[in-house]
N, C-alpha and C positions, 0 to 999 in steps of 0.2 A: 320421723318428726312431722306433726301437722304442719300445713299449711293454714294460717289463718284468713279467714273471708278477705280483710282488707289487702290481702297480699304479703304479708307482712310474717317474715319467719319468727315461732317464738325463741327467748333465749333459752335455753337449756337449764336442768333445776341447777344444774354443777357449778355454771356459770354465775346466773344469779346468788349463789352460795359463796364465791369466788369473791363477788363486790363485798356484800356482808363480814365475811372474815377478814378481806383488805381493811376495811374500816375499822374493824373490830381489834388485831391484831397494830393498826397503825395508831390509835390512843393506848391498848395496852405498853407498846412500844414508848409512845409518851410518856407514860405512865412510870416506865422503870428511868427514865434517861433523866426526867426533865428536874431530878433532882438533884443533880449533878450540880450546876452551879449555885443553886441557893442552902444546899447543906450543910456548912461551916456558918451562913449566917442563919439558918434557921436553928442551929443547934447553940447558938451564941446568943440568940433571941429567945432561948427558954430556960437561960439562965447560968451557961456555962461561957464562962470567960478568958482562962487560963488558958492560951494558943498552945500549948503541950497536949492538955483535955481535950479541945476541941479539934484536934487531930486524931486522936485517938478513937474519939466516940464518931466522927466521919467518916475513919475506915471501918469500924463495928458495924453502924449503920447502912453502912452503902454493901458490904460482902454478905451479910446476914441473908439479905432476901435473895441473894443469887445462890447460895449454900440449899437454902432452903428449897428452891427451885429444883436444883439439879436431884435434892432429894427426893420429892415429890412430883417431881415431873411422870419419873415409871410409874409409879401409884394412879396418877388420874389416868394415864396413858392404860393400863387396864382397866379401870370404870368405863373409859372410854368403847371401851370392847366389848364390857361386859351392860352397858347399860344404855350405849348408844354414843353420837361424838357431838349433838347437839344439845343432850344435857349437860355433858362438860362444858360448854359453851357456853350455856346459860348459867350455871352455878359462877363460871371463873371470872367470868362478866360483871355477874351481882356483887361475889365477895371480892372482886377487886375495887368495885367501886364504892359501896358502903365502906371500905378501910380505907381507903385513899382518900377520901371525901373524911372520916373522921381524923385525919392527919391533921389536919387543920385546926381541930376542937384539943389537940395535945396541950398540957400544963406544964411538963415536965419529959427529960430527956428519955426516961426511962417507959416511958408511955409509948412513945416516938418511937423507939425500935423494938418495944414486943409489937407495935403494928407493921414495922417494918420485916420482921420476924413472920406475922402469920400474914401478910404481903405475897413473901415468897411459898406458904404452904397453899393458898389456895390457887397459886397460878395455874398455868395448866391449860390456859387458852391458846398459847401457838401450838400445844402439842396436839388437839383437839380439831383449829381449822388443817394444821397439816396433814393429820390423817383421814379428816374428812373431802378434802380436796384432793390430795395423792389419791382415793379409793373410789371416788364418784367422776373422777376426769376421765374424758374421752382419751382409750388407751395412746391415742396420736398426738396427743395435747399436755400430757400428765408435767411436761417437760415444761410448756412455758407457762402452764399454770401456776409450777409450785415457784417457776421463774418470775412470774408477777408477784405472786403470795410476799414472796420472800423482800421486795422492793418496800411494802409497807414499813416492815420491822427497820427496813434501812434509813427509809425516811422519817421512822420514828425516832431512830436515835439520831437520824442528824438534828433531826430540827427540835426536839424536847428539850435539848438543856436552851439553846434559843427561847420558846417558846416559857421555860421557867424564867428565864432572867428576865425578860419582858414584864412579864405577870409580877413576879418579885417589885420587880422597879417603881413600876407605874402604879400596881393596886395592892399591892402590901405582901406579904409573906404567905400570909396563910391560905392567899386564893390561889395561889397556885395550885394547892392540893383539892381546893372546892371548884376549879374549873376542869381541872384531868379528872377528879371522880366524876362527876358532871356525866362527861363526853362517856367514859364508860359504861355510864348507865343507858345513857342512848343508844351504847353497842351492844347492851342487854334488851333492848327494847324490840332494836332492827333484830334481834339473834333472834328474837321467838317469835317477830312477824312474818321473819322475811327464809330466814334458811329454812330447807325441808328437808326430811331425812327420812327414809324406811328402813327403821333398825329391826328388824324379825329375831327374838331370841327365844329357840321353844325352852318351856319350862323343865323339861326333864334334860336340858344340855347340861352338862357339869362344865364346871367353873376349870380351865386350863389351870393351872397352879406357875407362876411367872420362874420359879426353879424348871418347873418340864417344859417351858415352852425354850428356854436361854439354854438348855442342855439340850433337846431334840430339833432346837427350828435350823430348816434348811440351811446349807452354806454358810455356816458358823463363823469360817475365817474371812468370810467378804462383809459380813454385819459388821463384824469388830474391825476390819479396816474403816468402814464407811465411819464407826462412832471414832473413832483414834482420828479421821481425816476432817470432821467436824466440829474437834476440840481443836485442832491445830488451825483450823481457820479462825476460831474465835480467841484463840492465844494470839496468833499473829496480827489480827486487827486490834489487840488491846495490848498487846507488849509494849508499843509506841506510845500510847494514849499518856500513862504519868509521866513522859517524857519529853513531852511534845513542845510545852511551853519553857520548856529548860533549853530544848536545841533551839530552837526561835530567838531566845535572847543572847545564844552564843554566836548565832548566825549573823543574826542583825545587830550592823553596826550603825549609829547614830540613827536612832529612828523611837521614835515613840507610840507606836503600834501592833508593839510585842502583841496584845492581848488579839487584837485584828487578824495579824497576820498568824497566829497559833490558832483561832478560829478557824481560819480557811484553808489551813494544813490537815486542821483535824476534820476537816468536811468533805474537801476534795474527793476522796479516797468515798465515800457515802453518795457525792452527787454522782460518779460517776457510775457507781454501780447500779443507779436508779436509771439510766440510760441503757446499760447493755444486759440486766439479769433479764427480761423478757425475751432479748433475741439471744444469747446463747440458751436459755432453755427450749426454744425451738430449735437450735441448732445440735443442743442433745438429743432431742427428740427424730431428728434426722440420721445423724452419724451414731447417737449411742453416748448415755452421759459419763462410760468407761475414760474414752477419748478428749471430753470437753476437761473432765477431771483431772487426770493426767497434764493435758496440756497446763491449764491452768496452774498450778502446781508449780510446774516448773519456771512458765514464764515469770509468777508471784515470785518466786523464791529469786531467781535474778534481781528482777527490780529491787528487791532491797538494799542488794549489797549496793548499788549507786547513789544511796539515800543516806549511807553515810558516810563521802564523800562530799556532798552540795557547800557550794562556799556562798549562799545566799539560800533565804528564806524562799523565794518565787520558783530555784532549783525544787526545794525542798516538797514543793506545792505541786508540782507537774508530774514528779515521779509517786506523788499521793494518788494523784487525779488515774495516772495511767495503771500505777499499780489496784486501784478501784476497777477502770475497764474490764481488768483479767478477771481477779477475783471474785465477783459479781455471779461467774460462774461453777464457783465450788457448794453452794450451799444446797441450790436446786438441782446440780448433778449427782451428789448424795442422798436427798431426798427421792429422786425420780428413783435411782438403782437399789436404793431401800425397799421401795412402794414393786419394784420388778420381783425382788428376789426373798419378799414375805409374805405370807400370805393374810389375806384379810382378817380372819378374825383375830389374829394378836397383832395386828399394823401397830394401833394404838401403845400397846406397850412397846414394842420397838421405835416408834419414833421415841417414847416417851424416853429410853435412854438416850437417844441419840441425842435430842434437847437436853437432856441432862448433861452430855458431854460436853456440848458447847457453852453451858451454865459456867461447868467446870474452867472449860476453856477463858474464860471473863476471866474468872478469879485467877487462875494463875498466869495469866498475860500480865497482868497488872502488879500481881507478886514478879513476878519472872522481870518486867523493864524495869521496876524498882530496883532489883537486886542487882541486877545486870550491872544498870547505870550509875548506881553508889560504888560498885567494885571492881568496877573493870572500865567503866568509860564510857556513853552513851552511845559510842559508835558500836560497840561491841553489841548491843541490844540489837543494830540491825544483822549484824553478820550471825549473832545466834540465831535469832527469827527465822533468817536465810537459810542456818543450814538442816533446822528442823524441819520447814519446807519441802526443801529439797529431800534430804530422808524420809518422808512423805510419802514424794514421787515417788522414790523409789522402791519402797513397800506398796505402793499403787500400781506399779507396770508389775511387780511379781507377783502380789496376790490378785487384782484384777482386769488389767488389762490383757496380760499372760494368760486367762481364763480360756479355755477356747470357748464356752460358752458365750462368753462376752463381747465376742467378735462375730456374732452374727448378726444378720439382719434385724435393726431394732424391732421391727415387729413380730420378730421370731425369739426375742434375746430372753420375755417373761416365761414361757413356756417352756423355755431350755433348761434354765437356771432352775426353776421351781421344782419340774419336774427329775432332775437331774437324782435330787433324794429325798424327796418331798414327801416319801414313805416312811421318814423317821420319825412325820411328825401327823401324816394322817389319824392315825389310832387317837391322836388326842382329841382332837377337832370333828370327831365323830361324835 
């Protein structure tokens, strides 16, 4: 790395790609969240009234573009590969924000989720900076980068359905969707000022086909732990979620700020993890994100079962907050041991399922604490969570931490793995 005249070291292209995506990644996050509170009156303000319908067309609307996501996540995730991770970037950029921004121009309900429909088809932008930031980080760093990366998405969903009710409130319904596409478009603007990318594909390379790559790529049964351990963190953060305001009001006795206090239950668990994902990404990146995964895992799986238990809302709140501290570090420990044990030219479509898993993971958290807590008790929502968790773990310590691979020195751990049958998949990547 130069020195510059002034003294002055410059940042790195990775780096500077790192801010870009953080911003970029942290309005698309807005983007899916912040429709969360204004949806039942937005869906009631273009003409549907009958509280049965407008539940109905709520959860249609709201699971559609995450269906759609997990669909097409593998899809760009190969474009990604094949065409570069900055064009994805820029397309998912545009067309999220030209359809989010025409959200707004809706007449009718039915308008409203075919956009919410191809919402979810052209996503495809966290799957894009993650595998452009896992593949362009300094191999010592990969750990707290994707550890910061991932901090955006958290803050985007804490603070978007916030940031929708505001907008809702104050300046009417429909900006909400003209101030999120807005900011998107700005994320389009920075994506093709500011990221840089050297994607070399010569033209006589043939096209990998995503059947040879998911049947020949390396260490088969560590991929599919990592996507199974990606879904289950995104089930476990949203099993809770339709629940939340139901234990709130069973919790709290004589108080009138149910809505408050179920607020800051559903946050905690988000602020906290915007504190610690940067430094356990570095501390994977030390010990190996085998280890941080693991740990995590099981101490997550614990904390829940004391969560239901709590005989006050503020109990309810601290085991949010602390269970966030842990968790903060499953996303970018899976990421990091993804990015180790694939190799580059199809990263893009392996994270791309991996995003799809966790898509997956959304929608059935939110089926799964619905069903739970109509049938069994809301208490029981935590003890399932818990013990899926925990089965987790323990498919973690036998498929990867049991690895002897995976216990070596981190700087030694990509070469081991990779190399370990990396010949099953050379012949294609030729």
């Amino acid at each position: 790395m130069a020195i510059l005249d002034e003294g002055l070291i410059p940042m790195p292209i990775w780096k500077r790609n790192l801010i870009v995506c953080w911003f970029g990644m942290l309005t698309a996050s807005i983007g899916m969240s912040q429709i969360a509170p204004v949806l039942p009156l937005y869906i009631k303000h273009l003409g549907i009234h009958n509280t049965a319908q407008i539940e109905q067309f709520s959860g249609f609307a709201f699971g559609i573009t995450f269906i759609m996501l997990a669909i097409f996540s593998p899809i760009w995730g190969k474009a990604a590969d094949e065409h570069g991770r900055k064009l994805m970037l820029i397309r998912a950029s545009l067309g999220m924000a030209v359809i989010i921004f025409s959200m707004g121009f809706v007449q009718n309900i039915y308008q409203f989720i075919g956009l919410r429909f191809l919402m979810g088809a052209v996503g495809g932008y966290s799957v894009a900076c993650t595998t452009m930031i896992a593949t362009q980080a300094a191999k010592e760093q990969v750990g707290w980068a994707l550890g910061t990366l991932s901090t955006s998405m958290i803050t985007g969903s804490l603070f978007g359905p916030m940031i929708g009710g505001y907008i809702a409130e104050n300046f009417g319904l429909r900006n909400v969707f003209f101030v999120t596409g807005t900011l998107l478009f700005i994320s389009f603007v920075t994506t093709i000022l500011f990221v840089k990318e050297t994607f070399k594909k010569e033209c006589h390379e043939p096209i990998i086909k995503t059947r040879d790559v998911l049947k020949n790529i390396p260490n088969k049964d560590l991929i599919l732990t990592m996507f199974v351990t990606y879904f289950m963190l995104s089930l476990a953060l949203f099993s809770i979620e339709p629940i939340i305001t139901v234990y709130i009001t069973q919790l709290a006795h004589n108080t009138t700020h149910i809505a408050l206090l179920a607020g800051l239950a559903f946050s905690a668990s988000g602020l906290a993890s915007i504190i610690t994902a940067p430094k356990l990404g570095k501390i994977s990146d030390r010990v190996g994100p085998q280890k941080v995964m693991l740990v995590a895992l099981i101490i997550a799986g614990v904390l829940f079962i004391p969560q239901a238990f709590v005989r006050n809302p503020w109990q309810l709140i601290g085991f949010r907050f602390s269970l966030g501290l842990v968790i903060a570090g499953l996303g970018p420990s899976v990421n990091t041991l993804i990015k180790k044990i694939t190799p580059d030219a199809v990263a893009g479509r392996i994270y791309g399922f991996n995003m799809a898993a966790g898509y997956l993971g959304v929608f059935g958290g939110a089926i799964l604490g619905g069903q739970v807590a109509s049938h069994l008790g809301i208490r029981y929502v935590f003890f399932t969570t818990s013990a899926l968790l925990l089965l987790n773990a323990l498919w973690v310590w036998l498929k990867v931490y049991k690895r002897p691979e995976c216990n070596l020195a981190p700087e030694d751990v990509s070469e081991a793995i990779v190399s370990s049958d990396v010949t099953e998949i050379e012949p294609l990547l030729k």
